[in-house]
MIDOSE-1310 file (N, C-alpha, C; in nm, 2 decimals, decimal comma, always signed):
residues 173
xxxx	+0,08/-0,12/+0,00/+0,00/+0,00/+0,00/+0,09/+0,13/+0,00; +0,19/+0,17/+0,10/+0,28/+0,25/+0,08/+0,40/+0,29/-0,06; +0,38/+0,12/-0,10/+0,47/+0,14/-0,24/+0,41/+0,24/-0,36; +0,25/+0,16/-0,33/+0,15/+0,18/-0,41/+0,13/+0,33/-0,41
xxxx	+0,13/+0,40/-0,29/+0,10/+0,54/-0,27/+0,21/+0,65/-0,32; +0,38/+0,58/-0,30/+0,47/+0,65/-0,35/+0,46/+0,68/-0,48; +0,44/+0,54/-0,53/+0,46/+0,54/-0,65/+0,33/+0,65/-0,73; +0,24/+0,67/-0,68/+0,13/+0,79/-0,75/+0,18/+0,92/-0,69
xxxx	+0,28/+0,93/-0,58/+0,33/+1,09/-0,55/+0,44/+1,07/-0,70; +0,51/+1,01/-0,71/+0,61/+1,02/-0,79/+0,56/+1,02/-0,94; +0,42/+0,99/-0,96/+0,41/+1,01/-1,10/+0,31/+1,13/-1,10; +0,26/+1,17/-1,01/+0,19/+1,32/-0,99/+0,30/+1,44/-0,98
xxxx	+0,41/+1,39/-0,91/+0,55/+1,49/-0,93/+0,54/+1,49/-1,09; +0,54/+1,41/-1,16/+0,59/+1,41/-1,30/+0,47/+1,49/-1,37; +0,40/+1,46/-1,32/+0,25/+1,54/-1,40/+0,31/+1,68/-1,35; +0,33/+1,77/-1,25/+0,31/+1,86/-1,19/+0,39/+1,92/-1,31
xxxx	+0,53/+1,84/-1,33/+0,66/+1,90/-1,41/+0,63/+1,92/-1,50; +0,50/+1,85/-1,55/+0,49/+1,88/-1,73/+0,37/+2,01/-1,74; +0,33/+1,99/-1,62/+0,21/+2,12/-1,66/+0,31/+2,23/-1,60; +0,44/+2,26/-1,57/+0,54/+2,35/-1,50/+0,57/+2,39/-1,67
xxxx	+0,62/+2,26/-1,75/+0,68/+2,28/-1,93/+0,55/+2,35/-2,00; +0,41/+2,31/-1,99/+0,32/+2,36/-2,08/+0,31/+2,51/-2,02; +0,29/+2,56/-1,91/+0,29/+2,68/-1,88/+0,41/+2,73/-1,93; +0,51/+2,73/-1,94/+0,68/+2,77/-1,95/+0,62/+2,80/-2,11
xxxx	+0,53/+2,73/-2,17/+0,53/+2,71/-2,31/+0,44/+2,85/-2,38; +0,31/+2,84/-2,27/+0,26/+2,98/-2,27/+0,31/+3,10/-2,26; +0,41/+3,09/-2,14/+0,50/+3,19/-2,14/+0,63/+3,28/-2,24; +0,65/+3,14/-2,32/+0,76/+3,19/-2,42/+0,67/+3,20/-2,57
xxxx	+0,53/+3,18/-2,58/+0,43/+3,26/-2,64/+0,39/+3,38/-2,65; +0,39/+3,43/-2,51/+0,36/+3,56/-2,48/+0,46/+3,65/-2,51; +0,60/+3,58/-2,46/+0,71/+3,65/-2,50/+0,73/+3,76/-2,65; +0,70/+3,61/-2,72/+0,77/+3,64/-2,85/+0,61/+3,71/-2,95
xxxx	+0,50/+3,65/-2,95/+0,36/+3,73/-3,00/+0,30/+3,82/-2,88; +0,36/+3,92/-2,95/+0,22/+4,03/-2,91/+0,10/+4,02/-2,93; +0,00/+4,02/-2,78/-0,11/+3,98/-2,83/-0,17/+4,09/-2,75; -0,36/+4,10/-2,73/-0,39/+4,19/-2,67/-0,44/+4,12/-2,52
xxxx	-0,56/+4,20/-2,47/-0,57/+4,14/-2,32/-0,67/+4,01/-2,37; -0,74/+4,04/-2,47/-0,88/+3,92/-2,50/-0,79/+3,82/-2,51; -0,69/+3,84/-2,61/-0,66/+3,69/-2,64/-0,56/+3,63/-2,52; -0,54/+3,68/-2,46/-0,44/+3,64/-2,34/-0,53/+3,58/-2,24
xxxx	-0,66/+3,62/-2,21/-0,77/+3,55/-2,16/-0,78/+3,41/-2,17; -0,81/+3,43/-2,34/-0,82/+3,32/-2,39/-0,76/+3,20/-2,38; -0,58/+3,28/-2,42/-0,45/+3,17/-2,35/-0,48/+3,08/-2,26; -0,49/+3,20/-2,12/-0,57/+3,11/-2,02/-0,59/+3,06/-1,97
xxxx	-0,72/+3,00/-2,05/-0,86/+2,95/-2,03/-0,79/+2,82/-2,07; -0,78/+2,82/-2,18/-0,71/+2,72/-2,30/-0,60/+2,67/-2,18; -0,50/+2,68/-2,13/-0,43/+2,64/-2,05/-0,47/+2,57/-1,96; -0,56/+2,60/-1,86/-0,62/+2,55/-1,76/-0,72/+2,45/-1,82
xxxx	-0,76/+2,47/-1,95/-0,86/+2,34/-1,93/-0,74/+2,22/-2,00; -0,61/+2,26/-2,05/-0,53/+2,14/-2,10/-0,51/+2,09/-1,99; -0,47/+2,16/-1,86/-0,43/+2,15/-1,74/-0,54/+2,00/-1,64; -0,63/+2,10/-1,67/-0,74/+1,99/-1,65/-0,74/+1,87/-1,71
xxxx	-0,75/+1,87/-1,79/-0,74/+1,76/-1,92/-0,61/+1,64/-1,90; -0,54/+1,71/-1,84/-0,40/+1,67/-1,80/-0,40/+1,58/-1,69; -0,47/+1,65/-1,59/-0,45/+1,62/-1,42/-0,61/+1,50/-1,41; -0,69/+1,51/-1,50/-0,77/+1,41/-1,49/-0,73/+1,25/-1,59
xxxx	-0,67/+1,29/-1,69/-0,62/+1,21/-1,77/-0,54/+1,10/-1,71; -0,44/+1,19/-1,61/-0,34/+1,10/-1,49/-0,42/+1,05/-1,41; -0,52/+1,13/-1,36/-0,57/+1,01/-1,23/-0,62/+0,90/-1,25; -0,70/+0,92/-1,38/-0,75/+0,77/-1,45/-0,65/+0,69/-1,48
xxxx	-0,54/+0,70/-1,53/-0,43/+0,60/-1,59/-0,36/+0,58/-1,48; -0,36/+0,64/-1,37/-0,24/+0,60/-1,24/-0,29/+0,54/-1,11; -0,47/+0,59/-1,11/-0,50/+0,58/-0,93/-0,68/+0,57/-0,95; -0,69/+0,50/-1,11/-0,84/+0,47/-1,18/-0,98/+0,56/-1,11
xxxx	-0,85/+0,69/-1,12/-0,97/+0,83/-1,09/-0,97/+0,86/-0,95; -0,91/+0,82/-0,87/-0,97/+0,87/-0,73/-0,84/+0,96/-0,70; -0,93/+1,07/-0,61/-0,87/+1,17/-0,60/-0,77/+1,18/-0,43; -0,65/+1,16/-0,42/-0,63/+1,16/-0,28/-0,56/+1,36/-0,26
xxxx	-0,52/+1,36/-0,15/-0,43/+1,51/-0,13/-0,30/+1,47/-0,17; -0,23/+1,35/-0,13/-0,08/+1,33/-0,17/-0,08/+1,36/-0,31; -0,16/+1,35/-0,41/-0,17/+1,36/-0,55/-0,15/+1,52/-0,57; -0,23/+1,59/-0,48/-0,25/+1,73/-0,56/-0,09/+1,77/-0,47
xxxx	-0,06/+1,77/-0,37/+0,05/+1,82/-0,32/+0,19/+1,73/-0,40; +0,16/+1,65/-0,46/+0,27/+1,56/-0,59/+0,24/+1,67/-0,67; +0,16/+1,73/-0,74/+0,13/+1,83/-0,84/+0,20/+1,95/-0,83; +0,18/+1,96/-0,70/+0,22/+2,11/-0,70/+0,38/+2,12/-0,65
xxxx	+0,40/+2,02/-0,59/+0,53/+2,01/-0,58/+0,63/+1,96/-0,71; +0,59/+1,89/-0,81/+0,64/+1,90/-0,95/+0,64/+2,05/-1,01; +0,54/+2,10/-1,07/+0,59/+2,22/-1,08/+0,67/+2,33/-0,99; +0,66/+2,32/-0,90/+0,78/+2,44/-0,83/+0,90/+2,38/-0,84
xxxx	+0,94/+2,21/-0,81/+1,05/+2,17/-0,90/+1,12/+2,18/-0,97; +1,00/+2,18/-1,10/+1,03/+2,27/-1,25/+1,04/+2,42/-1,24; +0,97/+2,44/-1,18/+0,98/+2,64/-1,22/+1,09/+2,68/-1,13; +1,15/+2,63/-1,02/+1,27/+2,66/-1,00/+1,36/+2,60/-1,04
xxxx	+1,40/+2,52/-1,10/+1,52/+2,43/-1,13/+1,55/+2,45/-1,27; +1,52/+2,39/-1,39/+1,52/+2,43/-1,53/+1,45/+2,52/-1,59; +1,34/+2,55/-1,53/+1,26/+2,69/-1,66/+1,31/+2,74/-1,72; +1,43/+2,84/-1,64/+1,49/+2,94/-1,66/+1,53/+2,90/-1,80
xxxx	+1,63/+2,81/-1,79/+1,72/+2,76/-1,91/+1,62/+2,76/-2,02; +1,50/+2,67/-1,98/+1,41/+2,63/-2,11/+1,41/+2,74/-2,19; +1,35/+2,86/-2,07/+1,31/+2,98/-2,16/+1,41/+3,06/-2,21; +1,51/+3,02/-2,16/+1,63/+3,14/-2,25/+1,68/+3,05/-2,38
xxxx	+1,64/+2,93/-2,39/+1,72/+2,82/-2,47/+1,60/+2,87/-2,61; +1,48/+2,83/-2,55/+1,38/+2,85/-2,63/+1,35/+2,99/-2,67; +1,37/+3,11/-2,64/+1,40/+3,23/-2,66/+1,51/+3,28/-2,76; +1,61/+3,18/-2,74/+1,72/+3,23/-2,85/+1,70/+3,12/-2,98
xxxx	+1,65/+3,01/-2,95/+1,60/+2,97/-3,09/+1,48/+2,99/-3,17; +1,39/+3,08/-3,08/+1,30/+3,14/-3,17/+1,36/+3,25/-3,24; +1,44/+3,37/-3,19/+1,51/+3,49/-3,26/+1,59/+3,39/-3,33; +1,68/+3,29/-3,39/+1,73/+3,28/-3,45/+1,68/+3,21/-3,56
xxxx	+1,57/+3,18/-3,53/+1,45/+3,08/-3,66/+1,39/+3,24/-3,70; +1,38/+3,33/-3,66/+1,29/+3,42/-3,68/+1,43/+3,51/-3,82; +1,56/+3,50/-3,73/+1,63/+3,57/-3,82/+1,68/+3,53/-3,97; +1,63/+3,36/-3,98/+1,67/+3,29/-4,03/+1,60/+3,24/-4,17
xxxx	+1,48/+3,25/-4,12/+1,35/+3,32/-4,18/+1,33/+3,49/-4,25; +1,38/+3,54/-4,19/+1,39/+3,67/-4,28/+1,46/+3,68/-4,35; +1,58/+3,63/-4,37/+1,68/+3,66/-4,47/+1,61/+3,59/-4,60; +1,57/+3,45/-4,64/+1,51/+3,49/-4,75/+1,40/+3,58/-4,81
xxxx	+1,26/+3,63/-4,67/+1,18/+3,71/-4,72/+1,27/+3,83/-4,77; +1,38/+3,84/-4,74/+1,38/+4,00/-4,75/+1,48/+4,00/-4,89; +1,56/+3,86/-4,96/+1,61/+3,84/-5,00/+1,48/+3,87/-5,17; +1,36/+3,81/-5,12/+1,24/+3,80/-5,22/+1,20/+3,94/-5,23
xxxx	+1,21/+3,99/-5,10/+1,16/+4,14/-5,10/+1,21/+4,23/-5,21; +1,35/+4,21/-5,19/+1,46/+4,33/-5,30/+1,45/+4,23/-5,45; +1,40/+4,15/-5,47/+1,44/+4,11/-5,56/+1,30/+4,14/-5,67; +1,15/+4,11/-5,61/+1,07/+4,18/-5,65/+1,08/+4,34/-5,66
xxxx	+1,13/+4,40/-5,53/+1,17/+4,58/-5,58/+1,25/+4,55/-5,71; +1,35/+4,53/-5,74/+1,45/+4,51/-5,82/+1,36/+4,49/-6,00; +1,29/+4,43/-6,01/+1,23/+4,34/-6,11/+1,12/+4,45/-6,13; +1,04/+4,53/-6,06/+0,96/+4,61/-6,12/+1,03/+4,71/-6,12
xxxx	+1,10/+4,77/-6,07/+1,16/+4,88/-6,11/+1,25/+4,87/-6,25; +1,31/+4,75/-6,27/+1,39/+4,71/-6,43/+1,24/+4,71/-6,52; +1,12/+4,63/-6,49/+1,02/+4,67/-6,55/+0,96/+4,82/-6,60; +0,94/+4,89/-6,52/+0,92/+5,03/-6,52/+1,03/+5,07/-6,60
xxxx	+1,15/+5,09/-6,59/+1,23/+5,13/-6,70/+1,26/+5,09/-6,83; +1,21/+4,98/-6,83/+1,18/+4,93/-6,98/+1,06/+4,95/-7,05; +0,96/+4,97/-6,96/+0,78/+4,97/-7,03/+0,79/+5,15/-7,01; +0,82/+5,20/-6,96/+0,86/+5,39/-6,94/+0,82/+5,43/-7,03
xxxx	+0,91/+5,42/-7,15/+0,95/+5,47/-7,28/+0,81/+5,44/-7,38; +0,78/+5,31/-7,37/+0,66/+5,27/-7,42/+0,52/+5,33/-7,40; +0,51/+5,30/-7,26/+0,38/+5,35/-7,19/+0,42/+5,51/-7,22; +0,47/+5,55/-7,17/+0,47/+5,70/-7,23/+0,48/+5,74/-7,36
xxxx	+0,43/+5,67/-7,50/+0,41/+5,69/-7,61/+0,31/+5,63/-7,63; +0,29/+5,54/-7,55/+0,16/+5,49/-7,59/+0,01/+5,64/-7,52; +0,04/+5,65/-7,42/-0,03/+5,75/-7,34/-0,03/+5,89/-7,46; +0,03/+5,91/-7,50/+0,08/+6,04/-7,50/-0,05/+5,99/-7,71
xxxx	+0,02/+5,91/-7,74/-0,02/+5,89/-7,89/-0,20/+5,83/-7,88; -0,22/+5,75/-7,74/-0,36/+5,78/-7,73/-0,48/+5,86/-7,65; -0,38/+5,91/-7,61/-0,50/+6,08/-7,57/-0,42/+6,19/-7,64; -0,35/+6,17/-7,72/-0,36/+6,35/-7,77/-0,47/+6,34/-7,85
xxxx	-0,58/+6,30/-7,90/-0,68/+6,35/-7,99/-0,78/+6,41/-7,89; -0,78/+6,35/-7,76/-0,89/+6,36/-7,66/-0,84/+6,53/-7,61; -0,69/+6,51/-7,56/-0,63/+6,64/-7,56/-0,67/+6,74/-7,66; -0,63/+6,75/-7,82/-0,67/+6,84/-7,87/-0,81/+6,89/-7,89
xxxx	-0,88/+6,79/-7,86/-1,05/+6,81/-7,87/-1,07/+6,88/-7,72; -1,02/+6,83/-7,68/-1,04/+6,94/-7,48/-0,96/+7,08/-7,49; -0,88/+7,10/-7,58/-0,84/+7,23/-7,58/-0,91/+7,31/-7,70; -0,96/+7,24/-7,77/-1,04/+7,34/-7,87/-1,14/+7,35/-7,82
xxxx	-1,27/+7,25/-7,74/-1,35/+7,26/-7,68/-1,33/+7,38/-7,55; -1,20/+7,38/-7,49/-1,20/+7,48/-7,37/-1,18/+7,62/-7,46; -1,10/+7,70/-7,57/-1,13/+7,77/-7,62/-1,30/+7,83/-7,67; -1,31/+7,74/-7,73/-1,44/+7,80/-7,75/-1,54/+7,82/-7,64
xxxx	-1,56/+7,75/-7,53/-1,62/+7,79/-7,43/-1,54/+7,93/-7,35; -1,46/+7,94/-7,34/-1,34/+8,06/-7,29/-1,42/+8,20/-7,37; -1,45/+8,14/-7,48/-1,51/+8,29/-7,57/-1,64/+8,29/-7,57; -1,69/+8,21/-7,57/-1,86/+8,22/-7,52/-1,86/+8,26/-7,37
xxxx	-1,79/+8,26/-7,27/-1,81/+8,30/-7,15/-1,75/+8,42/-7,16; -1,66/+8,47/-7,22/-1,64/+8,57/-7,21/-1,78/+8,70/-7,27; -1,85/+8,65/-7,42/-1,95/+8,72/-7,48/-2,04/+8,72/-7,37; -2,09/+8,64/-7,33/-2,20/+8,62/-7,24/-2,20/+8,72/-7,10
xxxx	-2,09/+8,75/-7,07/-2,05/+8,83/-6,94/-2,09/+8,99/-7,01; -2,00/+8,95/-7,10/-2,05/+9,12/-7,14/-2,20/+9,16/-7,19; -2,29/+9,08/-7,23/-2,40/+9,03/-7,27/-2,45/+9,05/-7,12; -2,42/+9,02/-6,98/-2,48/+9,00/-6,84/-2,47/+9,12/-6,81
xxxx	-2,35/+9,23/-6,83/-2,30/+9,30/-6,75/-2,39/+9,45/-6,85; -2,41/+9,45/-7,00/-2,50/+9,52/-7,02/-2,64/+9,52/-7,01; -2,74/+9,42/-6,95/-2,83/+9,38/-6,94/-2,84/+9,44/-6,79; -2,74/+9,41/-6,69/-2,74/+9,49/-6,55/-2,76/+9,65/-6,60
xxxx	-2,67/+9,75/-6,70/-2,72/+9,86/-6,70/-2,84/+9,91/-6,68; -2,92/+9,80/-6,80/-3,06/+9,85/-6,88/-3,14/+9,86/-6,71; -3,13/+9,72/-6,63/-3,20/+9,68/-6,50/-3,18/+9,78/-6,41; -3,10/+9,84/-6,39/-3,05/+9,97/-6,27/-3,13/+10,07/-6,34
x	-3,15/+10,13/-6,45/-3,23/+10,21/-6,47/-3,38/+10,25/-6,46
């Protein structure tokens, strides 16, 4: 009976340590994505019911569901284990290999980046010359029809005013 009992402190220590790693895992989430306060809620929630999910999953497979105290004080004493003893490392280990997947990762986007700038800009300098004869050879008729059109209106507004402004005399009198 006492073997029996150690042996579910010792595998509830082990449970405690992995839900110490899944939180550590939230944590170096938070780290690295900016998020707002909703979704960090969310995080959470989501945590605690894996947690759950976790801590009932063991009691079934280790002690066929029954709940004693040595179990939850196994729990909790696994994680403070963990969160004092390696976290630290996890998270700085796991911290510098996300910045270095992250930097590692950029160098081709940014390699695609310039290479697209590069390619429309050689485009644009090639189509330039074109498109600006093509522009130019299909609206100048619209052009010269808008400047003849704006003259002639220019001199009808102009007749018209003097046409307005002697019609004001006739009216004042």
């Amino acid at each position: 009976m006492a073997g029996n009992q150690a042996y579910l402190f010792m595998a509830f220590t082990i449970v405690g340590m992995l839900i110490g790693v899944l939180f550590d895992i939230f944590r170096i989430l938070r780290k690295n994505l900016k998020t707002n306060d909703f979704i960090t809620y969310i995080e959470d929630i989501v945590f605690w019911i894996i947690t759950g999910m976790i801590i009932i999953y063991s009691m079934y497979i280790f002690s066929d569901g029954e709940l004693r105290f040595f179990m939850i004080v196994g729990i909790i004493i696994g994680a403070i284990i963990y969160l004092l003893t390696i976290s630290e490392y996890i998270i700085k280990i796991s911290m510098f290999l996300i910045s270095f997947l992250k930097k590692l990762i950029a160098i081709p986007i940014k390699i695609t980046n310039n290479l697209i700038i590069l390619l429309t800009r050689l485009v644009k300098r090639l189509l330039f010359p074109i498109h600006h004869l093509l522009i130019k050879s299909f609206f100048r008729p619209i052009f010269i029809i808008y400047i003849n059109f704006r003259k002639q209106f220019v001199k009808k507004m102009k007749k018209s005013r003097g046409f307005f402004k002697k019609k004001e005399k006739y009216n004042s009198i």
